[in-house]
C-alpha positions as CSV (number, residue, x, y, z in Angstrom):
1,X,9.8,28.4,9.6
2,X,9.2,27.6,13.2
3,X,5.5,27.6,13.8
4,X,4.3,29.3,16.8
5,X,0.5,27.9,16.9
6,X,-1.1,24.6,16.3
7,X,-2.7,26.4,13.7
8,X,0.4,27.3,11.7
9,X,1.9,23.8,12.5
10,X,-1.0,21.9,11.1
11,X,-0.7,23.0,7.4
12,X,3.4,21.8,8.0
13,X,2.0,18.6,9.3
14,X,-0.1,17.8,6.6
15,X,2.9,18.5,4.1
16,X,4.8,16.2,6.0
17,X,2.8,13.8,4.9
18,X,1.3,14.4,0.8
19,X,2.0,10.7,0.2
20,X,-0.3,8.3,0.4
21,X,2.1,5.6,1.4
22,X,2.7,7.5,4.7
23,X,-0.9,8.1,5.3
24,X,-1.8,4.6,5.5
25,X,1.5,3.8,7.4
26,X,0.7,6.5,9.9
27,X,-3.0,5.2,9.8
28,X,-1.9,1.9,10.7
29,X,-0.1,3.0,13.2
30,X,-2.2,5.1,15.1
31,X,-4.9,2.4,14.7
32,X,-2.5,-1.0,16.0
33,X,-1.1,1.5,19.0
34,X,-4.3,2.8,20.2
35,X,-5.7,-1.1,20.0
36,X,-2.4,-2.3,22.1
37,X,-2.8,0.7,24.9
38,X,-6.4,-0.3,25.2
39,X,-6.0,-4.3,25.0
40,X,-3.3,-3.8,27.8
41,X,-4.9,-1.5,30.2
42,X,-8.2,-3.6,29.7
43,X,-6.1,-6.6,30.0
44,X,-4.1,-5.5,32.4
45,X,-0.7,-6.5,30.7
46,X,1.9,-4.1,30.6
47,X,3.8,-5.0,27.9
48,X,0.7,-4.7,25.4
49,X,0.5,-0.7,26.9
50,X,4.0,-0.2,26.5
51,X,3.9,-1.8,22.7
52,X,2.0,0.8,22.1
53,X,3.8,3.9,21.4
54,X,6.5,1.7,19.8
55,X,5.1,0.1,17.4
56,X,2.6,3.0,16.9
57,X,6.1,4.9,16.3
58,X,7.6,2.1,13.7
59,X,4.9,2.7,11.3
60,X,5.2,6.3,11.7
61,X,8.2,6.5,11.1
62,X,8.8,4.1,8.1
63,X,6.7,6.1,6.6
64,X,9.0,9.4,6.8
65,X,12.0,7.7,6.4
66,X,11.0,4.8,3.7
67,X,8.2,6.2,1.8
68,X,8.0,10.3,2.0
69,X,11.8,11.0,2.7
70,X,11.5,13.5,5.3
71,X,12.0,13.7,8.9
72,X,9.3,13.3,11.3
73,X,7.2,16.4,13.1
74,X,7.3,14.0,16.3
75,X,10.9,15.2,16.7
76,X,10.2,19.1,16.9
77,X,6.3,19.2,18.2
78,X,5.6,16.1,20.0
79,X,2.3,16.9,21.3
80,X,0.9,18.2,18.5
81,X,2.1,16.1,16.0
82,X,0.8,13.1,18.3
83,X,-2.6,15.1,18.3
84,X,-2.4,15.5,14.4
85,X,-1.7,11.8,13.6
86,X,-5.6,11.3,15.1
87,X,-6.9,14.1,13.5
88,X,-5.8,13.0,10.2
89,X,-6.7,9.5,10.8
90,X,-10.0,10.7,11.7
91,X,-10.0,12.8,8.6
92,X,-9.0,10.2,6.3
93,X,-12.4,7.9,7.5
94,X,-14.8,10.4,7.4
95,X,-13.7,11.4,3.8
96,X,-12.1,14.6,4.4
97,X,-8.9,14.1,3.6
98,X,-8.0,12.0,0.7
99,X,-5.7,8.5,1.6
C-alpha cells in the first residue's frame, strides 16, 4: 500500500525499521550528518556540508541493506522519510521508542 499522508507513512516507516541494528545505524547517521552540515557551514568548508547527506546516507543505508534486509523509504518518500529519521532519533533519546 501507497500511503497517501504522513500519517499513514509513519507506521510503514517505523516497520522499516523493527531492528535494532538499523536504529542505531540510522541514529548514527542522522547524528554524524547533522554534526558535518553544521561543522561545515560554521566552518565554512564545503566539503564538511556536502559529507553530510552522504555519509548520513551510508549508515542509513547499511542498515536496510546489511542489517534489516529491506529497501529504504528514502527511495519512495524522500521528505518524509528524511523527517522521520529525526523524529525517531529524537524518539529513541527521550525513551519513547525502544533502540
Amino acid at each position: 500500500m501507497k500511503p497517501g499522508t504522513y500519517e499513514e507513512f509513519w507506521p510503514i516507516y517505523l516497520n522499516a525499521h523493527r531492528s535494532r541494528g538499523n536504529r542505531v545505524l540510522h541514529a548514527i547517521g542522522t547524528t554524524v550528518g547533522t554534526g558535518l552540515l553544521l561543522a561545515g557551514l560554521a566552518l565554512r568548508r564545503w566539503d564538511l556540508a556536502l559529507a553530510a547527506p552522504v555519509v548520513g546516507y551510508a549508515f542509513a543505508w547499511a542498515g536496510h541493506f546489511g542489517v534489516e534486509g529491506n529497501r529504504p523509504a528514502t527511495f519512495g518518500h524522500p521528505l518524509w522519510s528524511f523527517y522521520s529519521d529525526f523524529r525517531m532519533l529524537g524518539l529513541m533519546l527521550v525513551g519513547k521508542l525502544r533502540i
